[in-house]
C-alpha positions in Angstrom: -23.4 -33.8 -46.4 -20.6 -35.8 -45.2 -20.4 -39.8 -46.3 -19.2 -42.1 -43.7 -16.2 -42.8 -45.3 -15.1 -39.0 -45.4 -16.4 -38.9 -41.7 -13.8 -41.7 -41.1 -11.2 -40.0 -43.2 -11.7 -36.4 -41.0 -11.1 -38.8 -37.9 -8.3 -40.6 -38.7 -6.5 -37.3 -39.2 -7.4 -35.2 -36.2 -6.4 -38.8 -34.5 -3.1 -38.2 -36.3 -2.9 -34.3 -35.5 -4.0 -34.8 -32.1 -0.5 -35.5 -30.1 1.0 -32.8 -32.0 -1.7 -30.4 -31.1 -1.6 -31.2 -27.6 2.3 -31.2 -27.5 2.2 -27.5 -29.0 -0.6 -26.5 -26.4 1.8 -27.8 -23.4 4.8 -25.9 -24.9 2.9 -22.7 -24.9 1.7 -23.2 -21.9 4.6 -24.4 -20.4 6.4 -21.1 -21.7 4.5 -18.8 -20.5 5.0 -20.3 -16.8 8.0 -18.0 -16.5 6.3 -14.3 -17.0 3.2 -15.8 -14.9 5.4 -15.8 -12.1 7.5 -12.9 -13.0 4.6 -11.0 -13.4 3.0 -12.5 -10.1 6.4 -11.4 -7.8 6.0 -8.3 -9.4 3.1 -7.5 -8.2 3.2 -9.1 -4.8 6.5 -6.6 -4.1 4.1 -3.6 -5.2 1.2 -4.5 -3.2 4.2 -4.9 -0.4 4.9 -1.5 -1.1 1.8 0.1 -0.9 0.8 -1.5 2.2 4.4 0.0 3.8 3.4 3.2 3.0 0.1 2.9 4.0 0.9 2.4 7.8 3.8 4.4 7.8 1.2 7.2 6.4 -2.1 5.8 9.0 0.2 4.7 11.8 -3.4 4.7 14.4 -4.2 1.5 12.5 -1.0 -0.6 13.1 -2.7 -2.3 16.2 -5.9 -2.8 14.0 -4.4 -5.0 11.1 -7.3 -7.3 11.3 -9.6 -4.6 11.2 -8.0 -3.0 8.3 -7.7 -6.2 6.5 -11.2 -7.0 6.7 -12.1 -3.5 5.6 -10.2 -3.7 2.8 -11.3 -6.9 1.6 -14.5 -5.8 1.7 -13.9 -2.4 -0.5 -12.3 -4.7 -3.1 -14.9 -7.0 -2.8 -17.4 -4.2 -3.8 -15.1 -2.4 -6.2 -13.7 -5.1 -9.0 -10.9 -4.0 -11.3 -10.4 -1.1 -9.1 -6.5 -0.5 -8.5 -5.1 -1.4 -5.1 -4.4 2.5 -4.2 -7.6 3.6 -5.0 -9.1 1.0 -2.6 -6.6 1.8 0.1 -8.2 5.4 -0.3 -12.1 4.6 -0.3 -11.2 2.1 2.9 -9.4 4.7 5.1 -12.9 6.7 6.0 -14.5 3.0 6.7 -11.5 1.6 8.8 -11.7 5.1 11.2 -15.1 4.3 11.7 -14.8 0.7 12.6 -11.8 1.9 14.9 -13.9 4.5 16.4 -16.8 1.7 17.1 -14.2 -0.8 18.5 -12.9 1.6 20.6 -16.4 2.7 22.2 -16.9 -0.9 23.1 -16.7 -2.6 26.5 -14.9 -5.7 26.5 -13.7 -6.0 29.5 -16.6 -5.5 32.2 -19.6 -7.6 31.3 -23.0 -7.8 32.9 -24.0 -11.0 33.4 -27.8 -10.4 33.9 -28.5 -8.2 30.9 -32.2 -6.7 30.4 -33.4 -9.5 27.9 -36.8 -7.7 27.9 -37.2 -6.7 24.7 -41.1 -5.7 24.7 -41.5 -2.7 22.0 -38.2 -2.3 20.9 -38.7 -5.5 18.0 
């Protein structure tokens, strides 16, 4: 057990280590700044990349960019960890479908009185 004078004593000399610690923490820190971003632009130019390709390989989704975003958040969103092509392939099947849906809707003509009567079908 620890008398309140050592208690004291162990005080005073974190107090004492305390700036130096924290100056060495910021350094380290402040270092490593540098390859963060490096390693950041890096991987913003592949993912840059990979998304090229993938509508100069699927050109049918080039007016469907929100679509396809929203598809592929959602297979990353499912899949964590997974790497980026690997997502671009599980999405593909997903985003034809939801092209193929959009597509079969009517958005232009709209019926103002639609059949509301819903008896049986809930």
């Amino acid at each position: 057990m620890l008398s309140p004078e050592d208690k004291q004593e162990i005080k005073e000399i974190l107090q004492e280590l305390m700036p130096e610690i924290a100056a060495k923490a910021a350094e380290i820190n402040l270092l490593a700044i540098p390859e963060t971003v490096g390693n950041m632009m890096k991987e913003q130019a592949i993912q840059t990349k990979l998304n090229k390709d993938f509508y100069e390989k699927y050109k049918q989704f080039k007016p469907h960019k929100k679509l396809v975003v929203s598809v592929i958040e959602k297979v990353d969103g499912e899949n964590p960890g997974m790497d980026y092509e690997n997502i671009l392939k599980l999405a593909v099947p997903l985003i034809e479908e939801r092209v193929r849906i959009e597509k079969s809707l009517n958005m232009t003509t709209i019926d103002p009185n639609p059949n509301t009567d819903f008896n049986g079908i809930l």
